[in-house]
NUPARO-283246 format. One record per residue (C-alpha): x, y, z. Coordinates in steps of 0.001 Angstrom, whole numbers, padded with zeros to 6 digits, always signed. Layout:
N
XYZ/...
% end
This chain:
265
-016780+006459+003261/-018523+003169+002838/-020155+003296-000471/-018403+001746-003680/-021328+002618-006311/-018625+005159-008778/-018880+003962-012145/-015371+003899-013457/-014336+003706-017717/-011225+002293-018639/-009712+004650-020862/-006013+002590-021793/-005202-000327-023205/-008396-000506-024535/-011957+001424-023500/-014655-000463-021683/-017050+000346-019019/-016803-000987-015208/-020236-000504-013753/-020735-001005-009794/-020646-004424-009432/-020907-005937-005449/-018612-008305-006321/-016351-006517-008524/-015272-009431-010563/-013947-007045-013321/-012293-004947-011559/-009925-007927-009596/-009537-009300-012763/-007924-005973-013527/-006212-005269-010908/-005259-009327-010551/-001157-009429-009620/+001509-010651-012034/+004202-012601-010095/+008037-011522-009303/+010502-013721-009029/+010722-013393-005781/+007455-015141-005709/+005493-012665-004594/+004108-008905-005686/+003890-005971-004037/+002169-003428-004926/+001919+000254-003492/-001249+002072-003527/-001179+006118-003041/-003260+008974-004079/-002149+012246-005243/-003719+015649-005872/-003690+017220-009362/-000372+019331-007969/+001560+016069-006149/-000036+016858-002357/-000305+013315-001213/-002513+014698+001678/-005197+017524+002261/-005742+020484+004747/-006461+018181+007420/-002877+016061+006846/-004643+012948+005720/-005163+011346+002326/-008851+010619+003287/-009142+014344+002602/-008503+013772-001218/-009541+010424-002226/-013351+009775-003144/-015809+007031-003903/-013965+005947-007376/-010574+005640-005130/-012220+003744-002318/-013646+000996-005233/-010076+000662-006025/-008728+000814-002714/-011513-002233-001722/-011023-004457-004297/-006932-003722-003824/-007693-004975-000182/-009570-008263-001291/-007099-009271-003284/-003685-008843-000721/-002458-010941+001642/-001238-008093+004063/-000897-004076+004007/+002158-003027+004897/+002258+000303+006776/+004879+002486+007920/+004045+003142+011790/+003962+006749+011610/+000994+006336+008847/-000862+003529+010954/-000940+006185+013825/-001526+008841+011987/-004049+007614+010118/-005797+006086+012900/-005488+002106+011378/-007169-000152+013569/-007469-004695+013021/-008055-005434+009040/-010883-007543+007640/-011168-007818+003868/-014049-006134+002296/-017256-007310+002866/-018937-008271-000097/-016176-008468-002509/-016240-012239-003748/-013425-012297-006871/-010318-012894-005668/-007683-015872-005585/-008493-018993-003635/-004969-019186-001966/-005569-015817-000408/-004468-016308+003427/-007234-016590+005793/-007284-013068+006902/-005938-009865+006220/-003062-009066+008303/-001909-006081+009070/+002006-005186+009131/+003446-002472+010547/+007030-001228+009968/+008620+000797+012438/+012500+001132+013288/+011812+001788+017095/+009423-001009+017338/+006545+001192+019386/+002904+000461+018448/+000339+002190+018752/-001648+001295+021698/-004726+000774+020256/-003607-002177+017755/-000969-003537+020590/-004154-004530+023148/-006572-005305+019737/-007641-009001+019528/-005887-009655+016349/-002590-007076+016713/-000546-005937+013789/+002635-008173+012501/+005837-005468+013221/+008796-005426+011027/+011983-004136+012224/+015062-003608+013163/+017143-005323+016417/+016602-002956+018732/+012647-002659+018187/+012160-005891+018038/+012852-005943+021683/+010206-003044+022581/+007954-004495+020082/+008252-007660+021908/+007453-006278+025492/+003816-005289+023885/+003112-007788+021432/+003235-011596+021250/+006358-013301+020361/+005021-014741+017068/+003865-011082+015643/+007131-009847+015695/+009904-010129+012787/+013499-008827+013539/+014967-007547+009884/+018194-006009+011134/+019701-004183+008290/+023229-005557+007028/+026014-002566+008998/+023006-000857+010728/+021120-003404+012377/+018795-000622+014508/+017280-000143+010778/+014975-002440+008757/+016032-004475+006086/+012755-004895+004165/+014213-006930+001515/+014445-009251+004999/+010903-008573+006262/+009418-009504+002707/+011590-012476+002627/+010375-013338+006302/+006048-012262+005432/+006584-014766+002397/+007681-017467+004131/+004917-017162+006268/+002679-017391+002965/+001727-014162+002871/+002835-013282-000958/+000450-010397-001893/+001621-007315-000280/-000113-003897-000670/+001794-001254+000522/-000436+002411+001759/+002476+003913+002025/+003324+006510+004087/+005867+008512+001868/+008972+007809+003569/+008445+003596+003488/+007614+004396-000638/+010836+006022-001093/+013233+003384+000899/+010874+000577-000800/+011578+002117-004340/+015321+002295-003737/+015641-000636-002791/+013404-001852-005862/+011414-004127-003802/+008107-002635-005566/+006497-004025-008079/+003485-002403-009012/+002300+001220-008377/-001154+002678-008443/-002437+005948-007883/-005125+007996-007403/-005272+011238-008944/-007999+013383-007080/-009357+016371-009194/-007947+018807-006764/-005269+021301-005624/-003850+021416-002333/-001190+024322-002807/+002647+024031-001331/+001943+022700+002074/+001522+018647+001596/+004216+016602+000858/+004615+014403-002626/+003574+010622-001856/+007500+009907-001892/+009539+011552+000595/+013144+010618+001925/+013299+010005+005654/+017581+011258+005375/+017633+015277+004707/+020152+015713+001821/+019295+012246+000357/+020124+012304-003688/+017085+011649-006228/+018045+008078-007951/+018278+007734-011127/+015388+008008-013438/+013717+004507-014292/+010773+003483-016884/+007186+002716-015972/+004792+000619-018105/+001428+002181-017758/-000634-001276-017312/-003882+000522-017450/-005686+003882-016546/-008918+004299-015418/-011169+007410-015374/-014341+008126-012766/-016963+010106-015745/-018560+011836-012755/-015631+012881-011124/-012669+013598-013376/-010373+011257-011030/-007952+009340-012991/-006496+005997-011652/-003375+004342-012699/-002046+001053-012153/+002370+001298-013268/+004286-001897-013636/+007240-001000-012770/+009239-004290-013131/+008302-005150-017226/+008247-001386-018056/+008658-002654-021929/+006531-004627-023765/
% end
């Protein structure tokens, strides 16, 4: 999908149209990041069908987003720092080397140079085709992959975040910590499921958007959350602030940006 032309409304806090715009300075002034404390954002980025399948027949999302989710998804893009990936997604999805939307001209000036890529993966394998790519991913994780991450990647791509009593895991907390010093503070998380759940318990998320596609998948895809421990307990319920909610008139897809760190206002 390479086109970007969906006209989106915004239907809350307040209606307005959001025509196609090459630039899309509207919509990055929408979707522009409010700051943590930590002194950075991250936001998470998913897209669900009208019955919770994060996925379609095929077992990709691709399969259930449209031309109103890949505006968003551009524009979300142009305005990060890095996406953060869980492996399994990256191969799965066939990721390759990031470049920011061409075209797209809003944004912040102290945006790093390029869009990096960061993969997070507790056995530290890559896939091959981003290990022998020009510009290879950035790999959080844990002590044991950083040492087969290492054999296939250069020294300076590779960020050990052993987790406190289990240091084969990833402490993310750690890898944020460690992509922030390196002045990459806007993070945009894709997901897949299983790095969305252990990023919302350990409340490291900020901001989350999705994509609700106009379609139903039945029982077989999972929900865009999914524990990576069978037998691991739901946590407790917490509030969302809906920041805003856009609609796609031709379409029906709905798209929702949640703040999930200043739920009241």
């Amino acid at each position: 999908m390479t086109s970007a032309t969906a006209p989106l409304d915004v239907v809350l806090p307040a209606p307005e149209h959001v025509a196609p715009d090459p630039a899309e300075e509207r919509l990055a002034a929408l979707y522009s990041p409010a700051w943590g404390t930590a002194g950075r954002h991250v936001r998470v980025n998913m897209v669900s069908t009208v019955d919770g399948g994060a996925w379609g027949p095929d077992h990709l999302s691709g399969s259930i987003n449209d031309e109103a989710d890949w505006r968003v998804f551009r524009v979300l893009r142009a305005l990060a720092d890095v996406v953060l990936i869980g492996a399994g997604t990256a191969r799965l999805e066939g990721y390759t080397a990031l470049e920011r939307p061409g075209g797209i001209t809003a944004g912040p000036d102290d945006r790093a140079a390029r869009l990096e890529l960061v993969l997070v993966t507790r056995s530290g394998r890559v896939p091959t085709a981003l290990a022998d790519a020009d510009r290879p991913p950035l790999v959080v994780t844990g002590a044991a992959g950083a040492q087969v991450a290492g054999d296939a990647l250069p020294a300076d791509r590779v960020i050990a975040a052993p987790a406190p009593g289990d240091p084969e895991s990833v402490d993310l907390a750690a890898g944020l910590d460690a992509l922030t010093d390196r002045g990459l503070r806007r993070v945009l998380c894709e997901g897949g499921p299983h790095l969305l759940e252990a990023m919302l318990r350990a409340d490291l998320v900020d901001e989350l958007c999705v994509t609700t596609s106009p379609c139903l998948v039945g029982a077989g895809p999972g929900r865009i959350v999914a524990a990576s421990v069978p037998g691991l307990p739901a946590t407790p319920a917490r509030p969302a602030r809906l920041a805003h909610l856009l609609h796609a008139p031709a379409t029906g897809t709905l798209l929702a940006r949640w703040d999930l760190h200043d739920p009241v206002r």
